[in-house]
C-alpha positions in Angstrom: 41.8 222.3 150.9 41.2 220.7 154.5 44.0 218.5 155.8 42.3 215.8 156.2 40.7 215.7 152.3 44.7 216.4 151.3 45.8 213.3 153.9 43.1 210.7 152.8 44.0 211.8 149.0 47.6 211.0 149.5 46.7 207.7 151.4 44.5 207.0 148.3 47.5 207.0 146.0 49.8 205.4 147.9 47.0 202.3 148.2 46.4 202.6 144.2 49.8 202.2 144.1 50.2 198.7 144.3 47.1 197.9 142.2 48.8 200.0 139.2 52.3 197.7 139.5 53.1 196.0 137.1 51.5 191.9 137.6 52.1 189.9 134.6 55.4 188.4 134.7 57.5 189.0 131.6 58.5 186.5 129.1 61.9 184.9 129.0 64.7 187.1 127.7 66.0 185.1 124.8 69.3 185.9 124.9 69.0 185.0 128.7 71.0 182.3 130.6 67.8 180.5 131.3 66.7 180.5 127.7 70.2 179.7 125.8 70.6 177.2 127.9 67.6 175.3 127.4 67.6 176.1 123.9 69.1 173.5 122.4 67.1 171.0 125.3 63.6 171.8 125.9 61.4 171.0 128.7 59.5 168.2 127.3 55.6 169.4 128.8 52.1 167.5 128.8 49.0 169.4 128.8 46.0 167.3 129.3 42.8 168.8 129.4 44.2 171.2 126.6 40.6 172.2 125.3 41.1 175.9 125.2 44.2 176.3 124.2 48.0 175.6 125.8 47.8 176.8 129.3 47.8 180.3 129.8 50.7 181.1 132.2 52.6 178.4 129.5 52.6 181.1 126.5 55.1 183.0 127.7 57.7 180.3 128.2 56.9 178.7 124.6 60.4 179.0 123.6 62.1 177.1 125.6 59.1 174.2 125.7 57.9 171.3 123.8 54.3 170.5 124.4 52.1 167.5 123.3 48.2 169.0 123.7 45.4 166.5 123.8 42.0 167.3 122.1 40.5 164.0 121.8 37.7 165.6 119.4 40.0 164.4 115.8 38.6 167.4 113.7 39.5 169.9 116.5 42.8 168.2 117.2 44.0 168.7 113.1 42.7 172.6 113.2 44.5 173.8 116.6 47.6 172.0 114.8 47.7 173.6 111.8 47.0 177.1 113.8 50.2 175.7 116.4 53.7 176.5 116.1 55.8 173.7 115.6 56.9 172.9 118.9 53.2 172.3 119.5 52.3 168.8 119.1 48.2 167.9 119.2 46.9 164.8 119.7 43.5 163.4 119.0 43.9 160.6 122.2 41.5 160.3 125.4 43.6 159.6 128.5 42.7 157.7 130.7 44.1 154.7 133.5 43.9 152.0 131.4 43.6 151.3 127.4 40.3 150.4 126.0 36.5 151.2 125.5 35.1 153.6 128.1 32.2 155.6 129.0 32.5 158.8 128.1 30.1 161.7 129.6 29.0 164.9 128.1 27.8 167.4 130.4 25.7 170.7 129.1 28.5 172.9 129.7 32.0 170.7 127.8 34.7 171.8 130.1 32.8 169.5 132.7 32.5 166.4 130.4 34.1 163.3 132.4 35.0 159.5 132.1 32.8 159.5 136.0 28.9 160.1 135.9 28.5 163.4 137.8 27.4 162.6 140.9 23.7 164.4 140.9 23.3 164.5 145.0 26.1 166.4 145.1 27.4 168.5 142.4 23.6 170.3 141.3 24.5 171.1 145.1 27.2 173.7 143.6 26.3 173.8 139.6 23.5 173.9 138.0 22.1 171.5 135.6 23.2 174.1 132.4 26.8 173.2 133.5 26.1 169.5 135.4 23.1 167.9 133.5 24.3 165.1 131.4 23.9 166.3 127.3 24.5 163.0 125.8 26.6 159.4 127.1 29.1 158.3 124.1 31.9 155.5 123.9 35.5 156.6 123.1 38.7 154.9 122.9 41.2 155.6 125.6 44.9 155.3 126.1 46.7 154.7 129.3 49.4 157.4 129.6 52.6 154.4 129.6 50.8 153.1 126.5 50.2 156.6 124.8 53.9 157.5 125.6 55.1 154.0 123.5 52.7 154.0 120.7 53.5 157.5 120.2 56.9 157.4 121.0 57.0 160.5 123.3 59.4 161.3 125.9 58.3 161.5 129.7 57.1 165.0 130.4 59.3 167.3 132.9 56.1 169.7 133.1 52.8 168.4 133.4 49.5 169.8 133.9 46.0 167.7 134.1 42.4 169.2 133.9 40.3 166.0 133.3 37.5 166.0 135.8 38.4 163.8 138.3 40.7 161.1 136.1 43.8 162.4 137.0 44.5 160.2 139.7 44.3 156.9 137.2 45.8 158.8 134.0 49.1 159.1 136.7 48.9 155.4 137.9 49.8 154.2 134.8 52.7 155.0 135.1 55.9 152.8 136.9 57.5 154.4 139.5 61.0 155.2 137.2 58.6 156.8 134.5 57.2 159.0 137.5 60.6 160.0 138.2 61.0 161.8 134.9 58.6 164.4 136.2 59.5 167.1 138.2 56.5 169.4 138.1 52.6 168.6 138.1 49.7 170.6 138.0 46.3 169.3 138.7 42.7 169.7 139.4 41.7 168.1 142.3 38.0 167.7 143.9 37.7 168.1 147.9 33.8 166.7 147.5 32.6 163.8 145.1 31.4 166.0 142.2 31.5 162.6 139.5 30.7 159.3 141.3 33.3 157.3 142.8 36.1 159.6 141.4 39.1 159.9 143.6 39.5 163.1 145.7 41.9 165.4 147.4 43.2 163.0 149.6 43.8 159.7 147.8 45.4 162.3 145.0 47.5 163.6 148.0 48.5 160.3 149.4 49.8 159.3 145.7 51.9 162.2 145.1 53.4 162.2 148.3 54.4 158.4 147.9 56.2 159.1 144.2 58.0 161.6 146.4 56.5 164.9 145.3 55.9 167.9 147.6 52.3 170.1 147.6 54.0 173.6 146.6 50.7 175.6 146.3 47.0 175.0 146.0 44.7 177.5 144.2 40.8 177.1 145.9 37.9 176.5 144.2 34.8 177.6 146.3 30.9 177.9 145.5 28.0 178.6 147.6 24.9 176.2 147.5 22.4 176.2 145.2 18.5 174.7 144.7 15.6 174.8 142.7 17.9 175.1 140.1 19.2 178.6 140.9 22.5 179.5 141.3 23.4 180.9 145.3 19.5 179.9 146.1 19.7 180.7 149.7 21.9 183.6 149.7 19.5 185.4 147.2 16.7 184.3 149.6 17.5 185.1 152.5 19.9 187.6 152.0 19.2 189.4 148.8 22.5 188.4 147.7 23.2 187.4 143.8 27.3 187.9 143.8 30.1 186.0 145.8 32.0 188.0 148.7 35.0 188.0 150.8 32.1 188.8 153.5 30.1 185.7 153.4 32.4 182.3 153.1 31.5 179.5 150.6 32.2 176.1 151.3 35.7 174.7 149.5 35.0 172.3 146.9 37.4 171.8 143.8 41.2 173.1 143.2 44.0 173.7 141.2 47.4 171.5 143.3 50.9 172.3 142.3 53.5 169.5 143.2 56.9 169.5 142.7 60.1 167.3 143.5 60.4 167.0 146.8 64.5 166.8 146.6 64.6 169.9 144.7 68.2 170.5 145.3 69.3 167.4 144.6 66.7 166.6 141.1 68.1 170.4 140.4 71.7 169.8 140.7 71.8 166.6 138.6 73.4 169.1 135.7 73.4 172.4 134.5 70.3 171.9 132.2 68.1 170.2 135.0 68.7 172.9 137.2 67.7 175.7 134.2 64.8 173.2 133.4 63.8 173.5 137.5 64.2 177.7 138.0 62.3 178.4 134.5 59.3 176.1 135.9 59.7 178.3 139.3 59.7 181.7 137.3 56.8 180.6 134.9 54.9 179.9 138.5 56.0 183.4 140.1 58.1 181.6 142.7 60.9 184.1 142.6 62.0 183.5 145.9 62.4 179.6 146.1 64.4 180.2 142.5 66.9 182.5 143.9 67.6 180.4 147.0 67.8 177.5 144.7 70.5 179.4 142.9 72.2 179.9 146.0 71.8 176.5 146.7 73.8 175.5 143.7 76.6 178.0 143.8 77.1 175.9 147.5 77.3 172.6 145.6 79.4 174.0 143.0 77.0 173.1 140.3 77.2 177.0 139.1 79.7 179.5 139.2 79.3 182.7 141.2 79.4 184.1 137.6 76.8 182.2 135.9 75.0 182.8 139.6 74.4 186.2 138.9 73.5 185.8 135.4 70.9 183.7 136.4 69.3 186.1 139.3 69.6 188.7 137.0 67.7 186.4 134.4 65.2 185.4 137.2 64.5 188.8 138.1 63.6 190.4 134.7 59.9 188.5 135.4 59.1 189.5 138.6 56.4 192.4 139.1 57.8 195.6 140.4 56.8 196.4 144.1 54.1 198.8 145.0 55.6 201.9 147.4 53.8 200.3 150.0 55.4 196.8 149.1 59.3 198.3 149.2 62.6 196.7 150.9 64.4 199.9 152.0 63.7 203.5 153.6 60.9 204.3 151.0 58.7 201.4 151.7 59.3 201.6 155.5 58.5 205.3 155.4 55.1 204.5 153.6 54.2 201.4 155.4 54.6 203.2 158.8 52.7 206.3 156.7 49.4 204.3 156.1 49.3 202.5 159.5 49.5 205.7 161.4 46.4 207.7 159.2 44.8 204.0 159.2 44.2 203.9 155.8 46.0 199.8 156.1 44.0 198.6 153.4 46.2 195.7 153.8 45.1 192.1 153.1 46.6 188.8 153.3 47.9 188.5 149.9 47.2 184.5 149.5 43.4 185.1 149.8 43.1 186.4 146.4 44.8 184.4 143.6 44.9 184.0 139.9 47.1 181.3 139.2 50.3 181.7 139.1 49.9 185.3 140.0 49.3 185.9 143.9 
């Protein structure tokens, strides 16, 4: 066999490597420190826009969590109960900033319905009408979120994510600034362009969060090239014969996926021992492995854990975490195939934030 078929063959498996390791972070070890601890204490989490199901990257971590779902269809809400496990808690309530009678807006495709009329100038820009044409216009009964939390007597959510086309700025204004405190993770959609009319956007959602003292920790994109006459990617199919997105021809940024967290992590972390279990499970279920091991650090410093129960938890930490490609090594191996792959150019290396599925980078 010629050298170079053998070299580019070997440079082949070394690349495949990394796409064979293993992604999907494991669940908690029950008999963990993470899990024991929290046993007994669950993170109390809110998922609002819960139409499909509890949030994926949520299942693994069920076990240590207590989630109230919202399904505001009554019917749907009593059959994903009965199919729940008991620390599951579905309720048929419509969110929104304020109690009372709203407007409520059924699009073609559900998962785009919205308290805000979609905004037709600019959202048939990016969808078409099968997703963004208005079905049918209904009234429903909404509760603010500090009024759902007394009537129902639930606690304040630690973990909370909102999916709710474009309310989630109002659902969180309900709340007092002490209530806000309770949280200490949120994820959110957010819109960079005015998809519903007069919804908030990126930046007044931004602004908010930063002012109840909550830091941006990551931000998964949403981007869509234009469409006309009705046809998905109209001027990319027209003028360049193209029907499927590429890394090779940009699309223009226009909805996302924010992750905010605490800004005084160490401090909202070292509160006690079951804050600061609470605070590295929410990292691990997000794949931030390295901010949870220097938090852990961080506590050891303070004296809110002993080097003991330090290494327990690093140990516990670690168990999710993918295992590293060859290429992707600490150590002589990785350096040795690193400096391999650069010197045959076969560097298929790309910055590893450009593609995401949340929480995996």
């Amino acid at each position: 066999m010629p050298r170079g078929s053998s070299t580019r063959k070997l440079a082949r498996a070394f690349s495949e490597s990394r796409h064979r390791a293993r992604r999907r972070p494991n669940p908690l070890d029950p008999s963990g420190i993470l899990a024991t601890t929290l046993a007994d204490e669950p993170i109390h989490a809110m998922d609002v826009g819960a139409a499909g199901g509890v949030a994926p990257h949520w299942r693994d971590y069920l076990a240590v969590l207590e989630v109230d779902c919202f399904e505001p269809d009554a019917e749907e809400c009593a059959r994903r109960q009965r199919e729940s496990p008991p620390n599951l808690h579905w309720f048929p309530v419509a969110l929104a900033g304020a109690t009372g009678r709203r407007t409520f807006y059924v699009l073609n495709r559900a998962t785009g319905s919205s308290l805000y009329p979609p905004n037709d100038p600019v959202i048939l820009e990016y969808s078409g009408r099968s997703y963004a044409g208005v079905r049918r216009v209904i009234e429903v009964d909404c509760l603010s979120f500090a009024d759902f939390l007394a009537e129902h007597r639930r606690p304040m959510p630690n973990l909370m994510k909102l999916d709710t086309q474009g309310t989630e700025l109002e659902i969180l204004s309900s709340l007092s600034r002490a209530q806000l405190e309770g949280l200490l993770c949120v994820e959110l959609e957010v819109e960079f362009l005015e998809l519903y009319k007069s919804q908030p956007t990126f930046g007044d959602v931004h602004a908010f969060m930063r002012d109840q003292g909550f830091r941006l920790l990551d931000l998964r994109t949403h981007r869509s090239y234009r469409n006309a006459n009705n046809q998905p990617m109209h001027f990319l199919r027209r003028y360049l014969h193209t029907a499927a997105g590429t890394s090779a021809l940009s699309a223009e940024l226009v909805a996302g996926d924010a992750l905010y967290v605490r800004e005084a992590l160490v401090q909202a972390a070292l509160q006690s021992k079951r804050q600061l279990m609470a605070y590295l499970c929410l990292l691990r279920m997000y794949c931030f492995y390295d901010l949870a091991f220097w938090l852990t650090e961080q506590a050891v410093r303070e004296g809110a854990v002993s080097a003991s129960d330090a290494r327990d938890i690093a140990r516990d930490i670690a168990k999710g975490a993918p295992r590293p490609a060859l290429s992707q090594r600490a150590g002589v191996v990785g350096d040795v195939t690193r400096r391999f792959l650069w010197a045959i150019g076969h560097d298929d290396h790309e910055v590893f934030w450009t593609r995401r599925k949340w929480p995996n980078q």
